[in-house]
Each structure stands twice: as structure tokens, then as C-alpha cells.
C-alpha positions as CSV (number, residue, x, y, z in Angstrom):
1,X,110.8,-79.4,13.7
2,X,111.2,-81.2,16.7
3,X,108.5,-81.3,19.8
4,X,108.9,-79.5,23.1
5,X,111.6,-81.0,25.3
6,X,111.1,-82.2,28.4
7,X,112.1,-80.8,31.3
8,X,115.6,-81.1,32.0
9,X,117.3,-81.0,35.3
10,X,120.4,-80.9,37.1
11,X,121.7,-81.2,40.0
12,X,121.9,-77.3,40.4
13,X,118.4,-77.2,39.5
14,X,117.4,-80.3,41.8
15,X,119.2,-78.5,44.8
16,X,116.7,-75.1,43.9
17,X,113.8,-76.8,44.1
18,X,114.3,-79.0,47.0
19,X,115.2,-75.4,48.6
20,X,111.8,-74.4,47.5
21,X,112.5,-71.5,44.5
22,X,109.6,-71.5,42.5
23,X,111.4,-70.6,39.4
24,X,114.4,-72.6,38.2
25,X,115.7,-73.2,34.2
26,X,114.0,-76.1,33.0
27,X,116.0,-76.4,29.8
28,X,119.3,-75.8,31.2
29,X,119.7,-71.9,31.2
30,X,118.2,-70.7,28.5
31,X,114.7,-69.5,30.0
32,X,113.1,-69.8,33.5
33,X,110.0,-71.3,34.3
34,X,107.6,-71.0,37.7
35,X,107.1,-74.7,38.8
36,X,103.8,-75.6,40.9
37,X,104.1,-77.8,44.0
38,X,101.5,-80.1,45.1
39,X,101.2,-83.1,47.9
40,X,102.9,-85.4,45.7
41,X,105.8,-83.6,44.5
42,X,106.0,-80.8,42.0
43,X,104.8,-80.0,38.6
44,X,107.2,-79.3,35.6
45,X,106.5,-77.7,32.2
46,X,104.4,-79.7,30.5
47,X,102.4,-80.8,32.9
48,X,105.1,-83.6,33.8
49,X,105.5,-84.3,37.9
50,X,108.3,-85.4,40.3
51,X,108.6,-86.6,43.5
52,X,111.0,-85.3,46.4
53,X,113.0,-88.5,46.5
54,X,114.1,-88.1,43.0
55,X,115.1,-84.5,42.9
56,X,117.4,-86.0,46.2
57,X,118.7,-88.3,44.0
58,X,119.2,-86.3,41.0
59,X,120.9,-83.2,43.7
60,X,123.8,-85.9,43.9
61,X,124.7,-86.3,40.6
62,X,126.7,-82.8,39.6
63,X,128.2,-83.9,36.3
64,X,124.5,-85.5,34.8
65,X,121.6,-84.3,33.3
66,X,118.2,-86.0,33.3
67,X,114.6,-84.7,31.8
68,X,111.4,-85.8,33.2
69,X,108.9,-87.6,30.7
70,X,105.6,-89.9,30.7
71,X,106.2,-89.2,35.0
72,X,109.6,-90.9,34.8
73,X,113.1,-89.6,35.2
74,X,115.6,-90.5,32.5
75,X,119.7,-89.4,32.4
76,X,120.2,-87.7,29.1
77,X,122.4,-90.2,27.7
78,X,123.4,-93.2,25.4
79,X,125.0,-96.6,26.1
80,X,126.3,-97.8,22.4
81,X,129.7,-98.5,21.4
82,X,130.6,-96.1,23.5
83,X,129.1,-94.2,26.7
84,X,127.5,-90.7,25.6
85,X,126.4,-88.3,28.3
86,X,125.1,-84.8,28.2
87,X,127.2,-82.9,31.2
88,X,126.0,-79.7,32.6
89,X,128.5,-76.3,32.6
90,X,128.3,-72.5,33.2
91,X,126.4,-72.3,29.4
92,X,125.4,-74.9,27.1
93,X,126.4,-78.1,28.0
94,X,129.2,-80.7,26.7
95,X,128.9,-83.4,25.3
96,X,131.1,-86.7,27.1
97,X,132.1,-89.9,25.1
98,X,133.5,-92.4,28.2
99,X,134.0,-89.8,30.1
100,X,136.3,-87.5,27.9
101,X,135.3,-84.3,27.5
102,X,134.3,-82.9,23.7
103,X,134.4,-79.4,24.2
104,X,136.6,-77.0,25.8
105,X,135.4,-76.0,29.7
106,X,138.1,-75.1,31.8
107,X,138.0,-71.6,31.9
108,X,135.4,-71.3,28.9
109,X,132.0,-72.4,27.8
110,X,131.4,-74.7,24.9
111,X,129.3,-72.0,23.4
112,X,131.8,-69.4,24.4
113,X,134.6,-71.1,23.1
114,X,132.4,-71.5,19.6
115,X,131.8,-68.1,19.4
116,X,135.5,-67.5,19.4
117,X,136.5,-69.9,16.8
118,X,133.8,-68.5,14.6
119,X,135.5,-64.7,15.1
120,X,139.1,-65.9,14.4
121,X,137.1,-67.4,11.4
122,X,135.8,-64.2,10.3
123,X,132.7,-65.9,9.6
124,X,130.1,-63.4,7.7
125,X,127.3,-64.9,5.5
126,X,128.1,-67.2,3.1
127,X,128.3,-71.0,2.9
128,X,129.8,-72.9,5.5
129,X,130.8,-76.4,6.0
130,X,131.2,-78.1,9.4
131,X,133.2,-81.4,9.5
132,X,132.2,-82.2,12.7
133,X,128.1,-81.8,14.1
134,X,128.9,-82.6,17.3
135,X,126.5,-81.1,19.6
136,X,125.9,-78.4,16.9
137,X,126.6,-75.5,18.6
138,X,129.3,-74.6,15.5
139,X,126.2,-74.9,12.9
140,X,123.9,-73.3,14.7
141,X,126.0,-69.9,15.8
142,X,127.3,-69.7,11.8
143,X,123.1,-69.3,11.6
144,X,123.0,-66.6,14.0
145,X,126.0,-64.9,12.4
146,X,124.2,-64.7,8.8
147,X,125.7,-68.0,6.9
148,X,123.2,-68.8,4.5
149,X,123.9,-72.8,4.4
150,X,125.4,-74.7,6.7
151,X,126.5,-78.7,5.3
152,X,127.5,-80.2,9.3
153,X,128.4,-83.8,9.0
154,X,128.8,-86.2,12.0
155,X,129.8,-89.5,12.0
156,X,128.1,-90.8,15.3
157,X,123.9,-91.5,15.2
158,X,124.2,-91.4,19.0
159,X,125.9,-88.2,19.0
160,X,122.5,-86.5,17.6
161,X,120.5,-88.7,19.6
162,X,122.2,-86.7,22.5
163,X,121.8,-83.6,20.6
164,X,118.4,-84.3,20.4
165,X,117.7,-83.8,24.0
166,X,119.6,-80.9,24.4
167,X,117.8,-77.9,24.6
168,X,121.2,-75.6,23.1
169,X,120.9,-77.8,20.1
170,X,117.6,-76.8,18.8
171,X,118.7,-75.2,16.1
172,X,120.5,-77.5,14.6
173,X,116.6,-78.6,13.7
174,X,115.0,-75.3,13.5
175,X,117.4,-73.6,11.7
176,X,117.1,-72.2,7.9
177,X,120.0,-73.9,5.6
178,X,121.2,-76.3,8.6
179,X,121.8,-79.6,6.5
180,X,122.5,-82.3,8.6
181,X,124.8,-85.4,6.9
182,X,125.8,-87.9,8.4
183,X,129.5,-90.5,8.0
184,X,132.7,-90.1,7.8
185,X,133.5,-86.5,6.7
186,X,136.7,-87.8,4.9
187,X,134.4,-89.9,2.8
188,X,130.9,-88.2,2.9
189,X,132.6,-84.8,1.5
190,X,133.2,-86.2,-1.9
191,X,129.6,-85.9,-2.4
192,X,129.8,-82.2,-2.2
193,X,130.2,-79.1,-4.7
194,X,133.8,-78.1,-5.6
195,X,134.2,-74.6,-4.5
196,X,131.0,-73.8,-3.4
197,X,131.7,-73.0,0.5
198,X,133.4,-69.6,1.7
199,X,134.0,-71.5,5.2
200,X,135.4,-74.7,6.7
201,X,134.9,-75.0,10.4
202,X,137.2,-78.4,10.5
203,X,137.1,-79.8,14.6
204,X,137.9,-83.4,14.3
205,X,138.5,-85.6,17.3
206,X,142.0,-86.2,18.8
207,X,144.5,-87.1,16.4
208,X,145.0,-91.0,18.0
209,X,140.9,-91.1,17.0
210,X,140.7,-89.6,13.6
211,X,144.0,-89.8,12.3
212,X,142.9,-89.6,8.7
213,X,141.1,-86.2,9.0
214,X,144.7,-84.8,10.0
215,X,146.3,-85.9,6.5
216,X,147.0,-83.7,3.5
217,X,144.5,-86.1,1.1
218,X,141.9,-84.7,3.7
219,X,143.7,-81.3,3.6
220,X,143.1,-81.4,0.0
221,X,139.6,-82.4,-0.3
222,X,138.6,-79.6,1.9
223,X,140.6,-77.1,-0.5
224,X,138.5,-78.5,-3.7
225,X,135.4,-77.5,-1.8
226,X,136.6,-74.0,-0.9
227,X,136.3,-70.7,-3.3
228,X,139.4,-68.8,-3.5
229,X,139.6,-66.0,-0.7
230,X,137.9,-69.3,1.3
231,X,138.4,-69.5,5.2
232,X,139.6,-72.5,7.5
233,X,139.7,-73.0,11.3
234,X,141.2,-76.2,12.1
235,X,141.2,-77.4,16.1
236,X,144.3,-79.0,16.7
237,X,144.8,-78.9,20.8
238,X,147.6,-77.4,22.6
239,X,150.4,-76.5,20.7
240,X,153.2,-79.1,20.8
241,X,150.8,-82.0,21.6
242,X,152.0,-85.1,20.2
243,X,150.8,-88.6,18.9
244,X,153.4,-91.4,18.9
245,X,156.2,-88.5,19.3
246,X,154.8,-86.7,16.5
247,X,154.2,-82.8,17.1
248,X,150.2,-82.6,15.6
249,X,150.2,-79.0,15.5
250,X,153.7,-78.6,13.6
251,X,152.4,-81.0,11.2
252,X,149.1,-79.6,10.3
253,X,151.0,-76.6,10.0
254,X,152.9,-78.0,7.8
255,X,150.0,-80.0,5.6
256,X,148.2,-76.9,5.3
257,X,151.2,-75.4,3.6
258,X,151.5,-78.4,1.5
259,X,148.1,-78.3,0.5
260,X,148.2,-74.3,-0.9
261,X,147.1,-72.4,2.2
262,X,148.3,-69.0,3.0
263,X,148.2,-67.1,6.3
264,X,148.6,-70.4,8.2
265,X,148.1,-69.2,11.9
266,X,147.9,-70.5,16.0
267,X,145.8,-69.2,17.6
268,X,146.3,-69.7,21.5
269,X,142.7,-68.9,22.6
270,X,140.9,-71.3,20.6
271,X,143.6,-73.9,20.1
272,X,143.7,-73.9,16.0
273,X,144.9,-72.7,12.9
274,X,143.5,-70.2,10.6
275,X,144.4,-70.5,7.1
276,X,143.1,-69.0,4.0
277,X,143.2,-70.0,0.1
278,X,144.7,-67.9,-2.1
């Protein structure tokens, strides 16, 4: 299990204290917590201080978030290949990879917009395999709902290094039967048992990103691992979206089809297809 988190803060929360509330969300909305102020500044959980000029600084920054540790401030992000960022929302955060957006937020939450996917799924108990970790908010609801294993795979070390100082991703730590892999899902889910899972939760990255994981020798990988009467959800974007001129949605559609899957379905609200095998 992983320590305590620092606290975190965000602009909302900077803006709070400076106004002087005594209780503000110190892990980004989950819980509350009363803060003590003294001459130099004011005293966070775990005993960890800051000053008035940084909570000024920090008030600036609306689409950041930063935790407090060893008396420092630090943004809660990664500079690697690319630039990761935790970004703040109405719920659990998002996770940004140079400055695009993984998760759904205009008009939904990232962990609103996972619950969703995981009731057009009709997820209940079971085995479950995510393709994509992510933040881990898909792996860690499937939990909550009463799947018995979760196999999420994520291809990005710094992606879980940012998960790791997100208080909403806890669980993908704490949770019984969470296994955490981590590649390329087209390659790492050879490894895996043929039809052992009742679910696939399958939300790759655009199609002009992760081409490969939009193909029918994908498509029929992920059937191998599914037991008949299986599930799929497979985020696809807005329907009509294209790549080179291609329509993505009509040709998943169409792949899925291919593959064997029955009861292929859009689903407006979540932006994916259902599909089940026979």
C-alpha cells in the first residue's frame, strides 16, 4: 500500500485559504480537513507548512495541481517524452499529456463519465480486463461494482507516476484483485488466459496515436480472452470522427462485426460501442 499523500492544493483551495476558511479538501474533494494558521503561514495535514506567498502563487494557476512535501511546493506532474499534468475538475481530476485532455470534462466528470461506461457495460462481478490504466478510475469503480479481478495495463511509467499522486487513484493500490501490467496492451495481452474475463473495458488513445489497438488482429485478441456471453465497451469519440478521411467509428463497427461480435451498439453518452460475444 502506498503512504499518506501530501496535501494537495489548487487554485480553488489556495483562494479558500488565503480568504481564511479553516477547512478546505486537502486531497482534492474527497474529504475535508481543518488547517491551523500560525505566524509563518499555515499548517497542512501532516504536519507540512506554507507560506502566504505561495498559496498567491498557486491561487493563479486554475488548471494545476500541486502538493506540499519536506515544506516545499511541487506541481503534480511529469516532464518525460511528453508533458504529464494532473488538472483539477468538478470530481476527480484528468489527467493532461501536452496539454490534451484524457478524459471527458465538458459537461461531465472523469469519474462520472466512468461510471457510465461501466453501466452501458453492465458490469457485475466477474473478471474484468482494462486495456488502458490511465488514471485508474475504470479499475478502481469495476472494484466498487463487485468485479473480483481487475488485469489494467498501461503503457506509460509516467502515467502511474501521476496516478501515484492522485488522491482518486488510490485504489488502484489498495484495491483487492487490482493487477496492474504494464506495455503495450496489443502485445502485453498475449500473456493472458484465453477466455477467462466476462469484461473488456477497451479505451485506447485517439486513433492517429494508437492505431493498432483499433485493428481487427487487436479485435481478435480481445475475443480469445473473453467467455462467451462476454461484454465489451470500446471508446471511439464522436461519431463520424475521422483519421486521414477514414470514419473510426464506422470502422470499429465494422471490425467488431468482423471479429464475431453481436449487439454492436453507439452509445451517444459515453461515446463507444457495446458489443457482446455470442
Amino acid at each position: 500500500m502506498p503512504q499518506r499523500l501530501p496535501p494537495v492544493l489548487t487554485a480553488d483551495t489556495a483562494k479558500k485559504l488565503l480568504d481564511g476558511k479553516t477547512e478546505v479538501s486537502l486531497d482534492l474533494g474527497l474529504t475535508t480537513t481543518k488547517i491551523k494558521r500560525t505566524k509563518n503561514g499555515i499548517t497542512l495535514a501532516l504536519g507540512e507548512n506554507i507560506d502566504q506567498e505561495s498559496l498567491g502563487k498557486i491561487a493563479e494557476k486554475e488548471n494545476a495541481v500541486y502538493f506540499v512535501s519536506g515544506g516545499k511546493v511541487y506541481q503534480a506532474a511529469v516532464a518525460g517524452k511528453h508533458f504529464y499534468k494532473l488538472v483539477p475538475t468538478a470530481g476527480a481530476p484528468t489527467l493532461e499529456i501536452d496539454g490534451i485532455r484524457m478524459h471527458r470534462t465538458k459537461e461531465t466528470t472523469p469519474d462520472m463519465d466512468t461510471a457510465r461506461k461501466l453501466d452501458r457495460l453492465r458490469l457485475r462481478g466477474g473478471a474484468m480486463l482494462d486495456t488502458c490504466t490511465g488514471l485508474g478510475y475504470t479499475a478502481i469503480e469495476a472494484v466498487r461494482r463487485g468485479a473480483e479481478q481487475v488485469v489494467t495495463v498501461e503503457l506509460e511509467p509516467h502515467v502511474l507516476l501521476i496516478a501515484r499522486m492522485n488522491p482518486w487513484s488510490r485504489g488502484l493500490w489498495t484495491g483487492r484483485g487490482v493487477h496492474k501490467l504494464l506495455g503495450d496492451s496489443f502485445h502485453v495481452v498475449d500473456g493472458l488466459p484465453e477466455g477467462f474475463f466476462d469484461y473488456v473495458v477497451h479505451d485506447p488513445p485517439r486513433h492517429s496515436h494508437a492505431g493498432h489497438l483499433y485493428g481487427g488482429e487487436f479485435y481478435r485478441k480481445l475475443w480469445g480472452l473473453m467467455r462467451p456471453g462476454g461484454r465489451l465497451f470500446h471508446y471511439t469519440g464522436e461519431p463520424g470522427s475521422r483519421y486521414r478521411g477514414v470514419d473510426v467509428g464506422r470502422g470499429v463497427a465494422s471490425r467488431l462485426r468482423e471479429t464475431g461480435f453481436i449487439g454492436v451498439s453507439y452509445h451517444e453518452d459515453v461515446r463507444g460501442f457495446t458489443a457482446v460475444k455470442p
